[in-house]
N, C-alpha and C positions, 0 to 999 in steps of 0.2 A: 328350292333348288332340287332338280330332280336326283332320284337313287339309282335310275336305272339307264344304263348304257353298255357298249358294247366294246370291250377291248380287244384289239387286233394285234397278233405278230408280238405278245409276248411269248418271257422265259420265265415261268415258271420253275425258282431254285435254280438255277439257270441253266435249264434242260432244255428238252424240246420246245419249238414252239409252239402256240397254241393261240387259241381267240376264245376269249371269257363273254359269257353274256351274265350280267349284272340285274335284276330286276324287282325294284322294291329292297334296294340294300341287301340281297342274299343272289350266292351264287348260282346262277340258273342252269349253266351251260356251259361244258369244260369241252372246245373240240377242238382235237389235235391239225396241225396242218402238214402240205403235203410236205415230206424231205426234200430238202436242196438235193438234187443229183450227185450220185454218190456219197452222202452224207449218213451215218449210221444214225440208228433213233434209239434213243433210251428214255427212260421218264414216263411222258404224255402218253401212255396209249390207248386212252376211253376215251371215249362222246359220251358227254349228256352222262358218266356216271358209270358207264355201261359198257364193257368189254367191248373192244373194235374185232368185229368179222372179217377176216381176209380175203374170205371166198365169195360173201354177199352184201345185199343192204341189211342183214336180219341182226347183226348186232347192234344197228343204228335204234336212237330212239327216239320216234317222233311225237308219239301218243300223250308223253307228259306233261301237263299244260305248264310246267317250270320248270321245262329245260327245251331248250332252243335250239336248231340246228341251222347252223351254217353253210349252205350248200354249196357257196364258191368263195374261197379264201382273197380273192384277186380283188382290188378296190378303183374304180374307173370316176374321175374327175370326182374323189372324197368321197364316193356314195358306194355301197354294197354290189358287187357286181352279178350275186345272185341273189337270194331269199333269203329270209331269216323270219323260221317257221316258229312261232307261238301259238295261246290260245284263244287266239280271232277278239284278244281286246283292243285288239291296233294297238299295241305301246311299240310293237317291233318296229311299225312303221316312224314311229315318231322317235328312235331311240339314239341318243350323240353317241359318235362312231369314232371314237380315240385309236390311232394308229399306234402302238407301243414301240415299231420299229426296231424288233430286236432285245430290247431291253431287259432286266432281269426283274422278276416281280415277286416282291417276299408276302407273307403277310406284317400288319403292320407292327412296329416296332413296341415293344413295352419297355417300359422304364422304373424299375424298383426303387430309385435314390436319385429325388429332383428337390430341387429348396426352391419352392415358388415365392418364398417370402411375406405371403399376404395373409393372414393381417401385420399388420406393423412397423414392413420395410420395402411399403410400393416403393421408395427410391433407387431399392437394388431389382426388383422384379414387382410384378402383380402377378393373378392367376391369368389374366388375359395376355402377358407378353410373353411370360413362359410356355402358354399353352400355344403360342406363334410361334415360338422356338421349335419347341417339342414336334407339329407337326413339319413344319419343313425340315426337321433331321428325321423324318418319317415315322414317327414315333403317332399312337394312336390310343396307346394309354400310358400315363405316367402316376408313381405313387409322392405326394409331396412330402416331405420331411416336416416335424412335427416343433422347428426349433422359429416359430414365428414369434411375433408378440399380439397377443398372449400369446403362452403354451398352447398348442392342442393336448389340453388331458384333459377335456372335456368333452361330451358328446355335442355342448353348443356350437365349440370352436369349431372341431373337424366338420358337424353339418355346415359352417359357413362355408369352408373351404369346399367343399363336395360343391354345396349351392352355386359358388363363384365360378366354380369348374363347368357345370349345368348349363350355366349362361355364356360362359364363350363357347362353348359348343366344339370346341375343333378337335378337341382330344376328350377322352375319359379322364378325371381327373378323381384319384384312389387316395384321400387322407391317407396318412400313418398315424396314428394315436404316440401322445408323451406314454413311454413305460415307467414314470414316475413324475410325479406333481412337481412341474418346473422345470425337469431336469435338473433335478437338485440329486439322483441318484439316492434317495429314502427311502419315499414312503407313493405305494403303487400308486399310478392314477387312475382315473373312472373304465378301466378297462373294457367292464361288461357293458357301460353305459353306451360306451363306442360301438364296442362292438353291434349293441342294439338299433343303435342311429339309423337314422336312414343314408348315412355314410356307410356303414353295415362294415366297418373297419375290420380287416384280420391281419394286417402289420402293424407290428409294435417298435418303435424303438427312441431314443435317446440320441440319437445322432447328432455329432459335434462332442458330444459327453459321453465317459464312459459308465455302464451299469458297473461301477468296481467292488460294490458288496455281492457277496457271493451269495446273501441269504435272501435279499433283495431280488437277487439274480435267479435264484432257484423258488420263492414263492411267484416271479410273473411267468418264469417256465410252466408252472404248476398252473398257474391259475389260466392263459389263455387254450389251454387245451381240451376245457368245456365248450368252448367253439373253434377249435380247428383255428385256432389262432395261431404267429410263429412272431418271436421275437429280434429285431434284428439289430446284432449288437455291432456298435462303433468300440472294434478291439484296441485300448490303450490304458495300460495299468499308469494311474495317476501319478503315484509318484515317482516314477522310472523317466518323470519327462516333465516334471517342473523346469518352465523357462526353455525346453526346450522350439528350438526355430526351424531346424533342419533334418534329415537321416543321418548319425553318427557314423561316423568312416574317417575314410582318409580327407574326402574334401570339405566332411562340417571343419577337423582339423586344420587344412592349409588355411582357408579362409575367414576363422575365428567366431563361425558360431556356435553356438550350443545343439548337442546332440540327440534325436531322439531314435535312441535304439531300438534296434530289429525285434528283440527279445520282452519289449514294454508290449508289443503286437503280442506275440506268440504265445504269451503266460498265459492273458485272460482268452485266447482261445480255445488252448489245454482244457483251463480251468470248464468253460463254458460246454464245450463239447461231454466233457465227465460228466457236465451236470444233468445236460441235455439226455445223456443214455440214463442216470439215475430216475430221474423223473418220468422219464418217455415222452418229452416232449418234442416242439421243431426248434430249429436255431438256422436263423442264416447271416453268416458272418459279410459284412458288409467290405465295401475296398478292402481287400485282400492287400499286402503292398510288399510280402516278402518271403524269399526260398523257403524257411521253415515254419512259415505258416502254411506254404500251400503242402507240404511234406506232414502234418497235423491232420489239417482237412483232409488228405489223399489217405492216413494212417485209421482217421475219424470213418470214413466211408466201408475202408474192409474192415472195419469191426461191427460196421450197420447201423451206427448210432445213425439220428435224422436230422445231418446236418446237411447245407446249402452254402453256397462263399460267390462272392459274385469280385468283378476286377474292374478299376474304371479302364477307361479309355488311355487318361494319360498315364498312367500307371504303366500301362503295355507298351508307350511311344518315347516316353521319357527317363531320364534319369538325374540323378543327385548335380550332377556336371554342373546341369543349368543355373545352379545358385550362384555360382562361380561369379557372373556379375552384377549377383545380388537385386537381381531385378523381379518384383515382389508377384509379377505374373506367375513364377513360379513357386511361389509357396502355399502349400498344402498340406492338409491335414490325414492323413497321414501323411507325411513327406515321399517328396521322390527316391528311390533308391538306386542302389549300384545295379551296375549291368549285369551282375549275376544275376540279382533279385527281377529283371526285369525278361532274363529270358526263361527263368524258374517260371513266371507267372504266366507268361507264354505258352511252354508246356501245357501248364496245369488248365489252361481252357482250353486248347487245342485236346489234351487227352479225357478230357470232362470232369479232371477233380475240381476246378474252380466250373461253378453250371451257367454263371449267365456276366452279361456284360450290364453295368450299371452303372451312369455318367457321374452318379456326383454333381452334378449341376449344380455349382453353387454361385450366382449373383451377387457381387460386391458394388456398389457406385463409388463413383475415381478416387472422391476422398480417400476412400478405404484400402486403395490400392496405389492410387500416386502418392507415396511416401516411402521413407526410407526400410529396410525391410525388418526389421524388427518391430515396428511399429502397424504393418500391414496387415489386413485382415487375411484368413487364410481360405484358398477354394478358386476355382476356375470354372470359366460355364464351359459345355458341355454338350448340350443336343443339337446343334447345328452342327455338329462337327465328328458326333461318336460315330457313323459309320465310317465314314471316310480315312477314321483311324485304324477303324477294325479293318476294313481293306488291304490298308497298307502294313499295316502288323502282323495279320494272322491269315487273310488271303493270300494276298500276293507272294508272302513265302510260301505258301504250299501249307498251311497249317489248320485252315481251315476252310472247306468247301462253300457253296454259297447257299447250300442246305444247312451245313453247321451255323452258319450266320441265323436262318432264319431261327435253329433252334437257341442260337445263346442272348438274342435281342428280342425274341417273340414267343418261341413257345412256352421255356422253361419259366423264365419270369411271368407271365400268365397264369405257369400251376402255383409257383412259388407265393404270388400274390394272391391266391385261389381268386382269378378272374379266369382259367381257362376257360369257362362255358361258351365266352364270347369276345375273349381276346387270343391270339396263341394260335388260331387256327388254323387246318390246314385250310390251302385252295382247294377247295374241290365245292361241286356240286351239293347246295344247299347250307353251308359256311354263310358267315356273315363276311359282308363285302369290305374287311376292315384291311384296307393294304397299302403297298409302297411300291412305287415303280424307281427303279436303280439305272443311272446310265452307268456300266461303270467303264466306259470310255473314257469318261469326263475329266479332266483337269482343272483344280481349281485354284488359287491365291488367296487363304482366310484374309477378309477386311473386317473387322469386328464393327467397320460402320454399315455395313451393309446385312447385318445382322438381326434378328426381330428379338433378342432380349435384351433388355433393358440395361445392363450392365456388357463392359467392354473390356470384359476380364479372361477372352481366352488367352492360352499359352501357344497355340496356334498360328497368332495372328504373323501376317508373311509368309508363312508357310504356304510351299504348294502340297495339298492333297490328291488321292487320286477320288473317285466318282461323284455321283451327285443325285441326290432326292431329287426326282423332273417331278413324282405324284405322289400324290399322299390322299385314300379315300377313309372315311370313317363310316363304317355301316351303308357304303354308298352314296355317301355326300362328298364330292372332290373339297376336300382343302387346300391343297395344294395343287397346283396345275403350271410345268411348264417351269419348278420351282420357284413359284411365286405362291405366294397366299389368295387364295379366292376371296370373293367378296358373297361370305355369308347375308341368307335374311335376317 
């Protein structure tokens, strides 16, 4: 499938427009187009890289053999109505000519907290159905959680997974390594061995389980720091939340079930964050889920320790309310919380003390979820549906820009996951072509059957959202076209 083509009449971050040429999966050709009459420009104002001349051609640049110019933006029965100058290998000639129509165009989405489930529990997901997920919510790198069977605390396990990932091709897929043998929260696992793999692992974490020993906690601080390694911990002090099913409040109260307090989150992030500046290592605290943990992390940041806090999606959209009918779609680990906690977290990614958005993605098959709720597994999927949450949560109020978007689903998780080399990028001129085209016109109705992962556990479903993934490219290979999945070789 080819890498290189020509995208027309996007918005880049959703500025001016522009027409991208793509060639060999790297960005060739950034040139702005002309303004709607009376229309101001801000944003786009190079070709090809290279400051736009007002007065002449002499800003333009045509001499580079990988960067292209667009001589006439205007398109007559689908074909280029002017030139499109390269370096006389004819690819220009032959190059698919994608109308973007307006559209908004990020780079592509990353994902720090996905549970692709494989090995152990293809019934809830595989790396192939997740990585279908992943790209049609325009995701183009995701990091898998380490809670399969087996453990990933091995460098064999996470190479399979990397491998698995390899072969479907549609996304980059970034193991996590176990931060201890089992998630049994003891004794470390093959850290450096990970590290080494050719998975070349630098996120760690236990996810589903808490690291609750503090010495435990403070030797894998210690120890991944000989590679720029960061641990990432699921914040819940164990026994603050035996048997617990819900967020303690007023509605675990009316409804009768068991409570799992605000304050079980915020200890071991105290604690974590202390440890994090004694040592000098990273920490990035995973679903965030409440006011004074983001009030810790915001306290953690102006003292300069090196922490990170990332928020899911439903955590920003939802609240404790939904238990009320006890319907097991909604339970989650950390639980939902009160309105207050849900416009605390709000804040706190709008003003950047939480840095990035992370779905949580987690795949249950119906057993696990068609039962009464105590009985339920815990976790909702997630990448078909995180933007269009973040739109409606933190766009559409005015709280987030649709540059800030690029940066809390692409850029930061990129460095977080130290993939920035080649995920996170900007658009510009000589970039990897890793991206996402946004209608956000779009209106949609979640149907969980019309969904590509494997399990039909969002909370979601019926819901109208607003926009929609139409593209999704990885290094210049379309996966997504039209939102739908292409048909890789």
């Amino acid at each position: 499938m080819s890498n290189s083509f020509l995208l027309q009449n996007v918005r880049p971050y959703g500025e001016d427009a522009v027409d991208i040429t793509v060639t060999n999966g790297i960005i060739s050709a950034v040139v702005s187009r002309p303004p709607a009459p009376g229309a101001s420009t801000t944003g786009y104002g190079e070709i090809a890289g290279q400051a736009r001349n007002d007065g002449d051609d002499q800003g333009r640049s045509d001499g580079d053999s990988r960067h292209a110019e667009l001589d006439s933006a205007s398109q007559q029965d689908g074909e280029i109505a002017g030139q499109v100058r390269n370096d006389g290998d004819g690819q220009a000639r032959n190059r698919v000519v994608i109308d973007g129509k307006g559209q908004i165009l990020l780079p592509g989405f990353v994902d720090l907290h996905t549970h692709l489930r494989e090995p152990g529990r293809e019934d809830a997901e595989t790396v192939q159905s997740g990585s279908q997920a992943a790209a049609l919510g325009g995701y183009t790198a995701v990091f898998a959680m380490a809670n399969t069977t087996p453990v990933a605390d091995t460098a064999g396990v996470v190479e399979q997974v990397w491998w698995l990932g390899k072969e479907a091709g549609l996304v980059d897929v970034h193991p996590v390594g176990a931060v201890t043998v089992g998630l049994k929260g003891e004794q470390l696992a093959e850290l450096g061995a990970m590290a080494d793999s050719r998975a070349k692992v630098r996120m760690f974490s236990d996810d589903g389980y808490c690291v609750a020993d503090p010495v435990v906690m403070r030797r894998a601080l210690e120890y991944v720091k000989a590679f720029d390694g960061v641990i990432a911990q699921h914040a819940q002090e164990p026994r603050l939340t035996v048997d617990a099913q819900m967020n303690e409040g007023v509605v675990s109260s009316m409804i009768g079930l068991a409570g799992w307090p605000a304050v079980a989150e915020e200890a071991i992030i105290a604690r974590d964050v202390l440890l994090t500046e004694h040592v000098g290592s990273r920490l990035h605290v995973l679903h965030v889920s409440t006011r004074g943990s983001v009030e810790i992390v915001r306290w953690a940041k102006q003292r300069g320790i090196n922490v990170t806090a990332e928020v899911t999606p439903h955590h920003l959209a939802l609240t404790d309310r939904e238990a009320i009918g006890y319907d097991p779609r909604f339970k989650v680990n950390p639980p939902l919380r009160t309105a207050d906690d849900v416009a605390a977290l709000r804040e706190g990614l709008g003003d950047g003390t939480i840095d990035s958005v992370g779905t949580d993605h987690a795949p249950h098959p119906v057993e696990d979820k068609d039962c009464e709720w105590a009985a339920a597994a815990n976790g909702m999927t997630g990448l078909e549906t995180a933007l269009s949450v973040i739109v409606q949560t933190m766009v559409e109020p005015g709280l987030l820009s649709w540059r800030d978007v690029a940066r809390v689903m692409s850029e930061t998780p990129a460095k977080i996951g130290r993939i920035s080399h080649e995920q996170g990028r900007p658009i510009a001129v000589g970039e990897p072509a890793n991206l996402v085209l946004v209608d956000p016109e779009a209106r949609r109705v979640i149907d969980p059957r019309q969904q590509a992962t494997a399990s039909a556990n969002t909370p979601f479903a019926g819901r109208e959202l607003p926009a929609r993934v139409t593209a999704t490219w990885l290094r210049g290979v379309q996966t997504v076209s039209d939102g739908k999945l292409t048909k890789l070789p």
